[in-house]
PDB file of N, CA, C, O and CB in Angstrom:
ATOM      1  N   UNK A   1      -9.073 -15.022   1.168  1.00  0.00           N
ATOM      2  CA  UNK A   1      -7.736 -15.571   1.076  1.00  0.00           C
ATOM      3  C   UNK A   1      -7.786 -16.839   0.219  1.00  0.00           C
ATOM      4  O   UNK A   1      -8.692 -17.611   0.535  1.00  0.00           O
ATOM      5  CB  UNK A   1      -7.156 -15.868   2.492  1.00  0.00           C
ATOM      6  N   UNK A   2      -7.006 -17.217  -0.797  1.00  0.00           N
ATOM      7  CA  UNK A   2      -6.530 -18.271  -1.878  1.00  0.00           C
ATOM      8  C   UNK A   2      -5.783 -19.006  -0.827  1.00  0.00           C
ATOM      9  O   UNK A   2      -4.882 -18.486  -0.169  1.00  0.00           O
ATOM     10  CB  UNK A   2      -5.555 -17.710  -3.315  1.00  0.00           C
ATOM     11  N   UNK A   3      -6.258 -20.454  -0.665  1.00  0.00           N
ATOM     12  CA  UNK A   3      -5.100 -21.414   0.108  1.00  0.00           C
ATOM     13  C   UNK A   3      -3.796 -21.167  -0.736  1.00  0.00           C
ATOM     14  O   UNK A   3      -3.697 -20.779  -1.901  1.00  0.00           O
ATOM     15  CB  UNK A   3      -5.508 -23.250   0.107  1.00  0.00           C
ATOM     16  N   UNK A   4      -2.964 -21.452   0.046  1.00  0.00           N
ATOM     17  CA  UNK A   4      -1.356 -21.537  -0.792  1.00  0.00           C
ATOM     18  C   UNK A   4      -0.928 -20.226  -1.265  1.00  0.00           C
ATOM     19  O   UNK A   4       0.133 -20.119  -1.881  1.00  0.00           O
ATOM     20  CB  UNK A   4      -1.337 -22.528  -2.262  1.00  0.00           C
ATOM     21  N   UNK A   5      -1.791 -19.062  -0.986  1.00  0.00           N
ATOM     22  CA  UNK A   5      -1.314 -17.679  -1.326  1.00  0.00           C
ATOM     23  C   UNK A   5      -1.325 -16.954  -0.317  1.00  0.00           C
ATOM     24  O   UNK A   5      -2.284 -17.090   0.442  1.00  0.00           O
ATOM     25  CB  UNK A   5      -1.994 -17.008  -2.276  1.00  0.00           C
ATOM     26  N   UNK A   6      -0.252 -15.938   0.024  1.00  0.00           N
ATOM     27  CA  UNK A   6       0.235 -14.946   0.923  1.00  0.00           C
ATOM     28  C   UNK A   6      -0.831 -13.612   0.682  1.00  0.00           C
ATOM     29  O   UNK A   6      -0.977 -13.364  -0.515  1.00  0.00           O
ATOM     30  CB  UNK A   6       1.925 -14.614   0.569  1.00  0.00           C
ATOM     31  N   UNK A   7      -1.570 -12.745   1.576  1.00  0.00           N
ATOM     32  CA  UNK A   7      -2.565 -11.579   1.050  1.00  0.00           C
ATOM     33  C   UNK A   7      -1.586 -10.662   1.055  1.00  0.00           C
ATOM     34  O   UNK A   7      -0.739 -10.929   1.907  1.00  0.00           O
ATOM     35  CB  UNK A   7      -3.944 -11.116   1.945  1.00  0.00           C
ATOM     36  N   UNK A   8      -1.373  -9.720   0.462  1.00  0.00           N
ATOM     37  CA  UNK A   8      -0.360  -8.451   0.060  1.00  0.00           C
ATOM     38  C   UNK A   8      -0.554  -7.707   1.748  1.00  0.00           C
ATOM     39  O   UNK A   8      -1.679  -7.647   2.245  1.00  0.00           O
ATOM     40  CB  UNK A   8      -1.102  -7.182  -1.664  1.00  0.00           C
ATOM     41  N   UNK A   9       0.724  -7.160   2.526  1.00  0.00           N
ATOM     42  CA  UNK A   9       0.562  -6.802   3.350  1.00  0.00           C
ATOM     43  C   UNK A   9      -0.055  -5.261   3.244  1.00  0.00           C
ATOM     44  O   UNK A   9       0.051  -4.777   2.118  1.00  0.00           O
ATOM     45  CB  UNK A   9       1.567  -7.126   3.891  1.00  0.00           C
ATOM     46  N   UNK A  10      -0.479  -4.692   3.920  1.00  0.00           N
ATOM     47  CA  UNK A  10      -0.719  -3.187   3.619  1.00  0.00           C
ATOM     48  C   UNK A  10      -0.331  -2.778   4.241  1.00  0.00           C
ATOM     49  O   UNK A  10      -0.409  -2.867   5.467  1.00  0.00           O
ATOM     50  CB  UNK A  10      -1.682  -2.572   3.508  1.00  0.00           C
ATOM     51  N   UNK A  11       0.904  -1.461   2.812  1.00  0.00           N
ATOM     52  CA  UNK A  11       1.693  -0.519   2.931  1.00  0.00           C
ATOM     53  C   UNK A  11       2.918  -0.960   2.476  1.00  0.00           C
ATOM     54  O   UNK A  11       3.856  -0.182   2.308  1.00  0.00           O
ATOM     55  CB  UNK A  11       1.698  -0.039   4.120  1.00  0.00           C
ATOM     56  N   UNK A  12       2.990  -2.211   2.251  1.00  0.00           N
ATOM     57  CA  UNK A  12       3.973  -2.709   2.053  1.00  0.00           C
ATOM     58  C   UNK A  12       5.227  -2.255   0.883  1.00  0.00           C
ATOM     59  O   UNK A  12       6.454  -2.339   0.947  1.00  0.00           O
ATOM     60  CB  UNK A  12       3.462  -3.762   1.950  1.00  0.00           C
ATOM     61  N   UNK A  13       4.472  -1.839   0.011  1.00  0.00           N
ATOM     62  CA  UNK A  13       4.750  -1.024  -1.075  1.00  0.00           C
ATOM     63  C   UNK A  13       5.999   0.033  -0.699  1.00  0.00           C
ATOM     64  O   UNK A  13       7.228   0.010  -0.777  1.00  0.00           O
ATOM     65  CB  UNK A  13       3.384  -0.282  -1.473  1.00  0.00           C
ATOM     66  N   UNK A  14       4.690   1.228  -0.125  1.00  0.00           N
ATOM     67  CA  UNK A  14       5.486   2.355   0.296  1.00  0.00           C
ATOM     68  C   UNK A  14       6.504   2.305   1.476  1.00  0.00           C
ATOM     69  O   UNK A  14       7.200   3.240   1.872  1.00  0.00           O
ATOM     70  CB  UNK A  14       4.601   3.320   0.590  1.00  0.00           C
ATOM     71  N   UNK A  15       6.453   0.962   1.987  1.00  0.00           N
ATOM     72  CA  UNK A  15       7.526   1.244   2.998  1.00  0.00           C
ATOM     73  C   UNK A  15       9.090   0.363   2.195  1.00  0.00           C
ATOM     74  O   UNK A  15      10.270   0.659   2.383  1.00  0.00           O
ATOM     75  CB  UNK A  15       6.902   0.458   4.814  1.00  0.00           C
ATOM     76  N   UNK A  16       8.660  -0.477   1.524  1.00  0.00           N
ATOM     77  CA  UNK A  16       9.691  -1.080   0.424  1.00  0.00           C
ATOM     78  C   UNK A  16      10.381   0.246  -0.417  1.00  0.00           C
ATOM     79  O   UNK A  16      11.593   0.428  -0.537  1.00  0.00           O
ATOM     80  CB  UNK A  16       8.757  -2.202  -0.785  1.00  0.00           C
ATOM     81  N   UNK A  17       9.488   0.973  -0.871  1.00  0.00           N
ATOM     82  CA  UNK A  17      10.459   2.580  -1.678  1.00  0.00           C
ATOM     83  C   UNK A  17      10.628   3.233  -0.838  1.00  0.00           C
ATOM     84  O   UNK A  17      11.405   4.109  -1.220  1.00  0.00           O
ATOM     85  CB  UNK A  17       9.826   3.695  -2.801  1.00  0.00           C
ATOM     86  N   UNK A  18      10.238   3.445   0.651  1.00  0.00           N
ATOM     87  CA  UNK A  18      11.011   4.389   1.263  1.00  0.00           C
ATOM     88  C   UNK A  18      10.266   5.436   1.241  1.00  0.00           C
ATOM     89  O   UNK A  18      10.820   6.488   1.560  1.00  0.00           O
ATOM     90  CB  UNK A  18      12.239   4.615   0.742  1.00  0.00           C
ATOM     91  N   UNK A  19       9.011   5.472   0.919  1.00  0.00           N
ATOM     92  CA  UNK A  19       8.382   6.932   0.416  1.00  0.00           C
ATOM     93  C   UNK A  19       8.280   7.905   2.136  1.00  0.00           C
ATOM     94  O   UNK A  19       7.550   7.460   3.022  1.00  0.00           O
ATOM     95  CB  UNK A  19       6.331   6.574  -0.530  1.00  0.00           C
ATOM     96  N   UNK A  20       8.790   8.704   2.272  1.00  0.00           N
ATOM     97  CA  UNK A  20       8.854   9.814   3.192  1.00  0.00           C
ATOM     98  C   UNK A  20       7.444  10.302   3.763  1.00  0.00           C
ATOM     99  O   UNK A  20       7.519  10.940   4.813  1.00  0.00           O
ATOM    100  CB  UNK A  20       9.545  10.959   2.476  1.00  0.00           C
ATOM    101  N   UNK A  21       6.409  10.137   3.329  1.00  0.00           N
ATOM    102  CA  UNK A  21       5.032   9.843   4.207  1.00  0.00           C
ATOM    103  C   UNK A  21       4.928   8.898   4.519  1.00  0.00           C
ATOM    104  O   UNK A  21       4.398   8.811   5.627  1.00  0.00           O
ATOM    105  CB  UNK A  21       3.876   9.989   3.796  1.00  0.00           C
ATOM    106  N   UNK A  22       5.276   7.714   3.916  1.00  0.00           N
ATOM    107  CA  UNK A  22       4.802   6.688   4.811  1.00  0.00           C
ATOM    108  C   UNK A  22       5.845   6.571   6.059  1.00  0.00           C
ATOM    109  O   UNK A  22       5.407   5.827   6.936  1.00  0.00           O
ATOM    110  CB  UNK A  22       4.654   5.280   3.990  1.00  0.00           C
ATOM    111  N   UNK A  23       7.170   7.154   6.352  1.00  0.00           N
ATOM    112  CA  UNK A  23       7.547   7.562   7.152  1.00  0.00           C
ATOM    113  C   UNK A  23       7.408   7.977   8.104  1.00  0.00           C
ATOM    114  O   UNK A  23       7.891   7.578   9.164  1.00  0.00           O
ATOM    115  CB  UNK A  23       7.802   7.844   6.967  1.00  0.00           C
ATOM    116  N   UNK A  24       6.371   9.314   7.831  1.00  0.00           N
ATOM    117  CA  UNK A  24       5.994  10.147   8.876  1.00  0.00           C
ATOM    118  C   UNK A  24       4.578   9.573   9.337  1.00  0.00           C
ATOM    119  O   UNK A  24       4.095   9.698  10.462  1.00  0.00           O
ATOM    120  CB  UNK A  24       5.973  11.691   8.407  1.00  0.00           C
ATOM    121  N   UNK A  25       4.083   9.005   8.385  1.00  0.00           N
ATOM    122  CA  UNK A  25       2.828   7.889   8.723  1.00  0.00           C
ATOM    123  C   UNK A  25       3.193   6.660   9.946  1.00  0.00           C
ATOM    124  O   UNK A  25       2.366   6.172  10.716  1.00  0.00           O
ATOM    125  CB  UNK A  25       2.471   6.954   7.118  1.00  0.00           C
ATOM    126  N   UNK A  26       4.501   6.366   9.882  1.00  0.00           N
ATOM    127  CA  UNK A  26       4.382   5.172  10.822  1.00  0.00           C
ATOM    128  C   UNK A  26       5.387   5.812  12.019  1.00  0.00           C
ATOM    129  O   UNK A  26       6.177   5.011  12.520  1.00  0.00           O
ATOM    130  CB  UNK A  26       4.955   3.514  10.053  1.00  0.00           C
ATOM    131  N   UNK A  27       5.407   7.119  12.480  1.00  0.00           N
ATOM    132  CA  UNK A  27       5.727   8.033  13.432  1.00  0.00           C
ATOM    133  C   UNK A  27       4.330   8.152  14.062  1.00  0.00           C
ATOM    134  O   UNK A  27       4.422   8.642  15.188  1.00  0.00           O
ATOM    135  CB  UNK A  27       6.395   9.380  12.866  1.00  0.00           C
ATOM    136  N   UNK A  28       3.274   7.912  13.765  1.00  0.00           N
ATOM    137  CA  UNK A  28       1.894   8.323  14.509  1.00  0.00           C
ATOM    138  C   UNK A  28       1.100   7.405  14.763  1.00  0.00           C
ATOM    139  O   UNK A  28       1.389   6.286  14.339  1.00  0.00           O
ATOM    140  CB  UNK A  28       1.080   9.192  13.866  1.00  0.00           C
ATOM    141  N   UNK A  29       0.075   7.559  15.397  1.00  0.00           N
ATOM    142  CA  UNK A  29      -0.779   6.491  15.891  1.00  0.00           C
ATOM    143  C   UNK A  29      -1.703   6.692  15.417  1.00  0.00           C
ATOM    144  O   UNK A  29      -2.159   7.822  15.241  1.00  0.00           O
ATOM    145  CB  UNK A  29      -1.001   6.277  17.104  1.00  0.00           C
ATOM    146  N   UNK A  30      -2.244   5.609  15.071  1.00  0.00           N
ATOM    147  CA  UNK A  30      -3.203   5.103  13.882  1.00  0.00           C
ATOM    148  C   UNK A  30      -4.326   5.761  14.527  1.00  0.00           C
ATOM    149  O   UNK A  30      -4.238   5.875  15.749  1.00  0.00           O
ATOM    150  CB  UNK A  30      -3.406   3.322  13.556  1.00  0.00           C
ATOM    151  N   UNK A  31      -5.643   6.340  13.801  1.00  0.00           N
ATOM    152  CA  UNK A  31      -6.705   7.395  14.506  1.00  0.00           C
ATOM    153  C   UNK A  31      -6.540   8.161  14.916  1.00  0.00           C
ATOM    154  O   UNK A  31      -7.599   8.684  15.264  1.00  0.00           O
ATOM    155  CB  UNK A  31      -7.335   7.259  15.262  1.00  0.00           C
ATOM    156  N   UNK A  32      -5.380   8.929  15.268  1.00  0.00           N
ATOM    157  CA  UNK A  32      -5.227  10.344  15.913  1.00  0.00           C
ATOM    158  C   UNK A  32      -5.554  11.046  14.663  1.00  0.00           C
ATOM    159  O   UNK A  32      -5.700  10.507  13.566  1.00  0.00           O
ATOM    160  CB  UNK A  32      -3.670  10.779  16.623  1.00  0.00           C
ATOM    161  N   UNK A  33      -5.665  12.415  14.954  1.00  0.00           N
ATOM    162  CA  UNK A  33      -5.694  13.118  13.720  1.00  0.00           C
ATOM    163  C   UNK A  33      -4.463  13.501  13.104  1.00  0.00           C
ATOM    164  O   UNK A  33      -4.762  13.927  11.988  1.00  0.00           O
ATOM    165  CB  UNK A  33      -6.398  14.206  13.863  1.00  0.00           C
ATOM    166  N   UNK A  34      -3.157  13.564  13.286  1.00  0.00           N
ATOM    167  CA  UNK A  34      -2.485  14.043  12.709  1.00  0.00           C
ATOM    168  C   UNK A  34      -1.997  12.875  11.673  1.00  0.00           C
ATOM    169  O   UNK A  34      -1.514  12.893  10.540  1.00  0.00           O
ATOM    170  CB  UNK A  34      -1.685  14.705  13.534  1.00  0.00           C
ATOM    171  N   UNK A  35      -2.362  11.832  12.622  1.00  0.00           N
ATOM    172  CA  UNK A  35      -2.284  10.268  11.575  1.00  0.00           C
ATOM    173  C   UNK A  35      -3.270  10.355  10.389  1.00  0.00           C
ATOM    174  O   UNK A  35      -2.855   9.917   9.316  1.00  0.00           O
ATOM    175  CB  UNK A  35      -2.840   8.677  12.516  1.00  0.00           C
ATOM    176  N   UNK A  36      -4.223  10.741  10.427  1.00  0.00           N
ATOM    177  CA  UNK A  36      -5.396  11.000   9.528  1.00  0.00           C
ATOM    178  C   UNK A  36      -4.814  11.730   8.797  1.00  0.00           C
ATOM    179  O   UNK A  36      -4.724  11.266   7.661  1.00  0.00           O
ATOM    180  CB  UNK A  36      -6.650  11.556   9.999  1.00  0.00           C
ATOM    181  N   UNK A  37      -4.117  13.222   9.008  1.00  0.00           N
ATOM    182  CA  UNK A  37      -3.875  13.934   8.182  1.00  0.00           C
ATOM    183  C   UNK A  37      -3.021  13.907   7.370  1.00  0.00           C
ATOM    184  O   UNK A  37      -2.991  14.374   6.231  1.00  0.00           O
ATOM    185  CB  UNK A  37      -3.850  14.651   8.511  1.00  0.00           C
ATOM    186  N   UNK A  38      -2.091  13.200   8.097  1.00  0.00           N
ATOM    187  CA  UNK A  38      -0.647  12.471   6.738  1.00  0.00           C
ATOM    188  C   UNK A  38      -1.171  11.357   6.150  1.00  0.00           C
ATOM    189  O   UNK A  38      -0.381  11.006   5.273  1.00  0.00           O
ATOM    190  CB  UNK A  38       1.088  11.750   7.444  1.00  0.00           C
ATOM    191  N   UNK A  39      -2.357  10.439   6.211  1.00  0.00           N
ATOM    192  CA  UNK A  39      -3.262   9.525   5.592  1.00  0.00           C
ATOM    193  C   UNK A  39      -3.423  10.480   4.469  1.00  0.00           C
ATOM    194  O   UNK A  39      -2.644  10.706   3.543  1.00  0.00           O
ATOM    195  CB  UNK A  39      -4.633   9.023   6.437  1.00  0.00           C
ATOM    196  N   UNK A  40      -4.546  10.981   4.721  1.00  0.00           N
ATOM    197  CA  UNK A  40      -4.674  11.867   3.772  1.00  0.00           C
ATOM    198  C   UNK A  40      -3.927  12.430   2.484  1.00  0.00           C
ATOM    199  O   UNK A  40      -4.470  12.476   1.380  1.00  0.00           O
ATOM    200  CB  UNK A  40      -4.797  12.576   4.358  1.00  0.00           C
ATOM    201  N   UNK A  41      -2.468  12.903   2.767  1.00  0.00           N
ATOM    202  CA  UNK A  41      -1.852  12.796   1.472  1.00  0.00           C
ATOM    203  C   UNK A  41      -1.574  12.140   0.573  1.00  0.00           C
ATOM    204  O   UNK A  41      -1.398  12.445  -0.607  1.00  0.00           O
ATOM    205  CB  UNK A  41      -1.212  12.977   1.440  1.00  0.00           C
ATOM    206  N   UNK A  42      -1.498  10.802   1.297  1.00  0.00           N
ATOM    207  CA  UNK A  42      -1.578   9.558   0.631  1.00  0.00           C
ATOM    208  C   UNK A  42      -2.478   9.545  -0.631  1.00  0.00           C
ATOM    209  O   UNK A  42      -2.257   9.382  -1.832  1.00  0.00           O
ATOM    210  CB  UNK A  42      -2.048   8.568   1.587  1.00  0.00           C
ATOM    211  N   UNK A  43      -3.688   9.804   0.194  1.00  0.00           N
ATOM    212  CA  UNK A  43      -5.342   9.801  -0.290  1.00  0.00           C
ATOM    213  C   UNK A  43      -5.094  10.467  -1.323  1.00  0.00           C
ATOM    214  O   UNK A  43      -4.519   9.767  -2.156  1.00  0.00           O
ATOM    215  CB  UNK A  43      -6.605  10.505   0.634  1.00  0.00           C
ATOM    216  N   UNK A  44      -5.224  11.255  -1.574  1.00  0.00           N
ATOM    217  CA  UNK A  44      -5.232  12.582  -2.219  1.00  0.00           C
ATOM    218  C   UNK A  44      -3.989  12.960  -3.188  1.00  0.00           C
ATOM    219  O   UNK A  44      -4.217  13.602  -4.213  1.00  0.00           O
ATOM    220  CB  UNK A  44      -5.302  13.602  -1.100  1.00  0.00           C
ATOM    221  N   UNK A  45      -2.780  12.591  -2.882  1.00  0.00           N
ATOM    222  CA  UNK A  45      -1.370  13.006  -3.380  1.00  0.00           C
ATOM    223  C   UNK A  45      -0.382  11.940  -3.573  1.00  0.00           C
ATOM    224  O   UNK A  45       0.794  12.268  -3.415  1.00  0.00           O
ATOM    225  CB  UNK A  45      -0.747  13.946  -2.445  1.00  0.00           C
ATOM    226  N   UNK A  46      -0.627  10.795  -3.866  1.00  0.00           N
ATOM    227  CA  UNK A  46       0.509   9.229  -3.679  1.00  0.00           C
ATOM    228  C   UNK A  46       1.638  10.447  -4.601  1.00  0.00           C
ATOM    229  O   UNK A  46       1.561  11.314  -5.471  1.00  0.00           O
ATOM    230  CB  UNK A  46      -0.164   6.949  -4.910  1.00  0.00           C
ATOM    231  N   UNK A  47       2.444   9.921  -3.889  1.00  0.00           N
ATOM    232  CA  UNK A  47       3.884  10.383  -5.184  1.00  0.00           C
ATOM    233  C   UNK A  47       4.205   9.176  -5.744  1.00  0.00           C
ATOM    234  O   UNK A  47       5.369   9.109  -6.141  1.00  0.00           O
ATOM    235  CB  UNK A  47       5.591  11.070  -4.519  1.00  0.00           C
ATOM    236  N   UNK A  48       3.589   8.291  -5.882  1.00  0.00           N
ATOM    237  CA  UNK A  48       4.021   7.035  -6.948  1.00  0.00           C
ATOM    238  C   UNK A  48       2.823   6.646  -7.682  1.00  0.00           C
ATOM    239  O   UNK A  48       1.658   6.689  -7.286  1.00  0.00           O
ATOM    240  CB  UNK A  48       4.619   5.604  -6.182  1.00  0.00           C
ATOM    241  N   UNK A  49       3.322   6.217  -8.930  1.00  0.00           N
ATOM    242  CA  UNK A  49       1.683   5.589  -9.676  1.00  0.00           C
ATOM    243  C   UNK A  49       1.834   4.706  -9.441  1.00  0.00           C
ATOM    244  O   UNK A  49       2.709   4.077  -8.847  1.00  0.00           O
ATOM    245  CB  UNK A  49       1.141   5.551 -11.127  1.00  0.00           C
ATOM    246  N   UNK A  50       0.305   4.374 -10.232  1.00  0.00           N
ATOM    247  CA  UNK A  50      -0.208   2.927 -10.116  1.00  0.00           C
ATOM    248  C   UNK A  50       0.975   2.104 -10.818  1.00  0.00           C
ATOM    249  O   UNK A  50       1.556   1.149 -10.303  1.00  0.00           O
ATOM    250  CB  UNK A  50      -1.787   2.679 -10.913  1.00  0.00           C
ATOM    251  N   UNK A  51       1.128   2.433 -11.590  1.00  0.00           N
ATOM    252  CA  UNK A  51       1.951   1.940 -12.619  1.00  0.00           C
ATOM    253  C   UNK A  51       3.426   0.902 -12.261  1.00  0.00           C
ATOM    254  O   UNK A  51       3.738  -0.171 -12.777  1.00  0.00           O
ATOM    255  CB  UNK A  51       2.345   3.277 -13.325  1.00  0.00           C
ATOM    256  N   UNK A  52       4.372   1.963 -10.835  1.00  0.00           N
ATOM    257  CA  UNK A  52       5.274   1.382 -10.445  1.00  0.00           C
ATOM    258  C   UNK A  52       4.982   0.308  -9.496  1.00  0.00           C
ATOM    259  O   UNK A  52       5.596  -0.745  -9.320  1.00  0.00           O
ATOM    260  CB  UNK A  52       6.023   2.199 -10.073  1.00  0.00           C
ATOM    261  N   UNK A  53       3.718   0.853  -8.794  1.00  0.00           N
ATOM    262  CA  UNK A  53       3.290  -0.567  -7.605  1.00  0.00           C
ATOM    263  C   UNK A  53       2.631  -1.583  -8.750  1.00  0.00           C
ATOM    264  O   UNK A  53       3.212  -2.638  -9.007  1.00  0.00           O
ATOM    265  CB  UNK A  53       1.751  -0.081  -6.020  1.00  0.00           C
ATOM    266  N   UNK A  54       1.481  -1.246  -9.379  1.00  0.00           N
ATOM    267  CA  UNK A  54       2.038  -2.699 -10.106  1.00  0.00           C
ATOM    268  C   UNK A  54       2.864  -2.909 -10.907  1.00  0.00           C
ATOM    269  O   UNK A  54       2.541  -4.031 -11.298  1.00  0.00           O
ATOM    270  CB  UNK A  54       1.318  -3.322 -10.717  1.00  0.00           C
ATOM    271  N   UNK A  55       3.797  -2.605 -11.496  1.00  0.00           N
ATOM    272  CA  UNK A  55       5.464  -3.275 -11.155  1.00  0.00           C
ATOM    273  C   UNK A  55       6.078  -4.286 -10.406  1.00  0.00           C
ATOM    274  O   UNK A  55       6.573  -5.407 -10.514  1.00  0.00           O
ATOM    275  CB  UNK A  55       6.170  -2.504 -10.624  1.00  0.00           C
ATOM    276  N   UNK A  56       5.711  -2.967  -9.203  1.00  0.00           N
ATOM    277  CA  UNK A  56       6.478  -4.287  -8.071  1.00  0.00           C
ATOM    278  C   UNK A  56       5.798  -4.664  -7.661  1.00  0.00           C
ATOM    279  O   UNK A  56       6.123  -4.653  -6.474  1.00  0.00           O
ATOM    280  CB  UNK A  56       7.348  -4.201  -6.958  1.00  0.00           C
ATOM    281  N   UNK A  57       4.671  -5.193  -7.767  1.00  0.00           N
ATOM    282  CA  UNK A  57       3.818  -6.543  -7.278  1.00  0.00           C
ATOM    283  C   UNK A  57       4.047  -7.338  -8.032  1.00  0.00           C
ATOM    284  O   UNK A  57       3.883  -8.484  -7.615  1.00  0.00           O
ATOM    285  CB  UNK A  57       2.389  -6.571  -7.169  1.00  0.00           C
ATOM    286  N   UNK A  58       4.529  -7.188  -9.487  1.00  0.00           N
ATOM    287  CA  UNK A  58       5.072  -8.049 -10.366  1.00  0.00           C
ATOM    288  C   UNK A  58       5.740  -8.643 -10.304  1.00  0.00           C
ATOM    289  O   UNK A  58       5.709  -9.851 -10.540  1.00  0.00           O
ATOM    290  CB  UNK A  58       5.355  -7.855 -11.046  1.00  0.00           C
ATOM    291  N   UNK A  59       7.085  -7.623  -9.760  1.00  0.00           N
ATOM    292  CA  UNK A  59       8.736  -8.322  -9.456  1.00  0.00           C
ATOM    293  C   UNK A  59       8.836  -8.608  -8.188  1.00  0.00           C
ATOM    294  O   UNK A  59       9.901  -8.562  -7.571  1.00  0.00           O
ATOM    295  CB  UNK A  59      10.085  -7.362  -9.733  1.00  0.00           C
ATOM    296  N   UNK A  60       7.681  -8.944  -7.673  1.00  0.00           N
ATOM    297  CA  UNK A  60       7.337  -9.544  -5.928  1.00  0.00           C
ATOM    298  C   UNK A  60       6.629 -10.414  -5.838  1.00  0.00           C
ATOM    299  O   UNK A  60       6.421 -10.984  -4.767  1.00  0.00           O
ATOM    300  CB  UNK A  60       6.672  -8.712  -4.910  1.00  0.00           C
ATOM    301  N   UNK A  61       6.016 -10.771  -7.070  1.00  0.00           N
ATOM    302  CA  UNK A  61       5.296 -12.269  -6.582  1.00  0.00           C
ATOM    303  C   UNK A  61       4.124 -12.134  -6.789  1.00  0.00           C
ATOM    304  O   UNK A  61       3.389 -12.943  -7.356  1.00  0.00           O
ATOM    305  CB  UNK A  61       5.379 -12.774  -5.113  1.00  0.00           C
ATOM    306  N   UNK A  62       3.726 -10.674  -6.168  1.00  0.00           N
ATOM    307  CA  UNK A  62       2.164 -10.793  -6.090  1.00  0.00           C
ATOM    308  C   UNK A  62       0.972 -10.820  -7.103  1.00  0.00           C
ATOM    309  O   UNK A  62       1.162  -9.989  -7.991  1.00  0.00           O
ATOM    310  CB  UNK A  62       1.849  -9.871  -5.440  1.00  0.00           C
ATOM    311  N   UNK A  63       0.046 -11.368  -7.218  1.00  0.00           N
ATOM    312  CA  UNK A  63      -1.182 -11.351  -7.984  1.00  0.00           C
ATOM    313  C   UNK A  63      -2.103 -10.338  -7.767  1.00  0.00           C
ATOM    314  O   UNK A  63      -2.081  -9.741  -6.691  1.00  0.00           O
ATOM    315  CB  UNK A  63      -1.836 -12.456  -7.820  1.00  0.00           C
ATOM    316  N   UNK A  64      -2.967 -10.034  -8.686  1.00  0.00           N
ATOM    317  CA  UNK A  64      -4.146  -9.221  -8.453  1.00  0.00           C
ATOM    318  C   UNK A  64      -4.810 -10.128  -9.160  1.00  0.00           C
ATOM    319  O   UNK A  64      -4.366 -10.714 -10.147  1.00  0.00           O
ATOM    320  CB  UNK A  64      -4.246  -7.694  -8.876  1.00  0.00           C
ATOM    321  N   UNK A  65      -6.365 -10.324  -8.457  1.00  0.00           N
ATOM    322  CA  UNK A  65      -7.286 -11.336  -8.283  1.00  0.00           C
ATOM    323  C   UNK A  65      -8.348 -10.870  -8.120  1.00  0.00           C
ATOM    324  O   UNK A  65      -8.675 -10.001  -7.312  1.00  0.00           O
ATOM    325  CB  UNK A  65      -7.092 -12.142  -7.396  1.00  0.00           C
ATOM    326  N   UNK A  66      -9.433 -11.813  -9.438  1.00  0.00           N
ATOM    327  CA  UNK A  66     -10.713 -11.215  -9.116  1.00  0.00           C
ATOM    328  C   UNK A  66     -11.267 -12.380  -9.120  1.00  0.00           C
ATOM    329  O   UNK A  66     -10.687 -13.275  -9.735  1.00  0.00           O
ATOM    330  CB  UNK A  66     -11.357 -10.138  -9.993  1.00  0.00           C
ATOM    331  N   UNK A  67     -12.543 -12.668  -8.428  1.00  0.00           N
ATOM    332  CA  UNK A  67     -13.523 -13.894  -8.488  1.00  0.00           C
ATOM    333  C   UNK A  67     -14.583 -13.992  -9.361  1.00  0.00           C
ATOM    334  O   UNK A  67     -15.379 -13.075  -9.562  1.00  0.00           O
ATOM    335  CB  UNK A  67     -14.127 -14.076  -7.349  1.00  0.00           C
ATOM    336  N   UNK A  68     -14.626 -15.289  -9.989  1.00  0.00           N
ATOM    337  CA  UNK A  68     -15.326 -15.447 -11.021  1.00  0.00           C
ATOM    338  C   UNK A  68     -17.160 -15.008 -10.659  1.00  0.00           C
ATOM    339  O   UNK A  68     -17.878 -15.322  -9.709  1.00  0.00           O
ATOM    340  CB  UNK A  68     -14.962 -17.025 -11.455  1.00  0.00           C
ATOM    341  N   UNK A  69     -17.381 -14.319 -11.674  1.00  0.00           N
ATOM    342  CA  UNK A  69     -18.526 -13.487 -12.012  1.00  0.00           C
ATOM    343  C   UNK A  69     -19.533 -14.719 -12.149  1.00  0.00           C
ATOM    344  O   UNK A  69     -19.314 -15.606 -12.973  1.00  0.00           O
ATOM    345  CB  UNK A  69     -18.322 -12.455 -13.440  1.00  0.00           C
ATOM    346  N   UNK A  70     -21.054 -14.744 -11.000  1.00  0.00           N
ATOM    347  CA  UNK A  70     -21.650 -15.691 -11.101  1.00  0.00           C
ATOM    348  C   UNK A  70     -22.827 -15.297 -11.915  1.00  0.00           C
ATOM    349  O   UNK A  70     -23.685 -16.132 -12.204  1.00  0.00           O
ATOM    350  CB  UNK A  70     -21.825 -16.229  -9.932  1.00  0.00           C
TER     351      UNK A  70
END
């Protein structure tokens, strides 16, 4: 964590667009398997690119951050 900076929540994304797995993702309990298995599409199938989330990490404030290479 950067003092004076907020860490990106996770999921935050997909629950900001509304995406319809992450829907049915936060209908289940985290470690069950059927939670795993709608994980999984995620994994495997995002219906959004990279492209629009970083977007809107753009038009949200957020940074992507790497630490200097010693």
């Amino acid at each position: 964590m950067i003092e004076g900076y907020v860490e990106y929540p996770k999921r935050l994304y997909c629950r900001e667009v509304k995406c319809p797995v992450q829907a049915l993702l936060d209908a289940e309990q985290p470690g069950t398997p059927k939670h795993d298995e709608i994980r999984n599409v995620c994994k495997v199938g995002c219906l959004q690119t990279s492209h629009s989330f970083h977007a809107w990490l753009n038009a949200n404030g957020y940074l992507v951050v790497k630490p200097i290479e010693k």
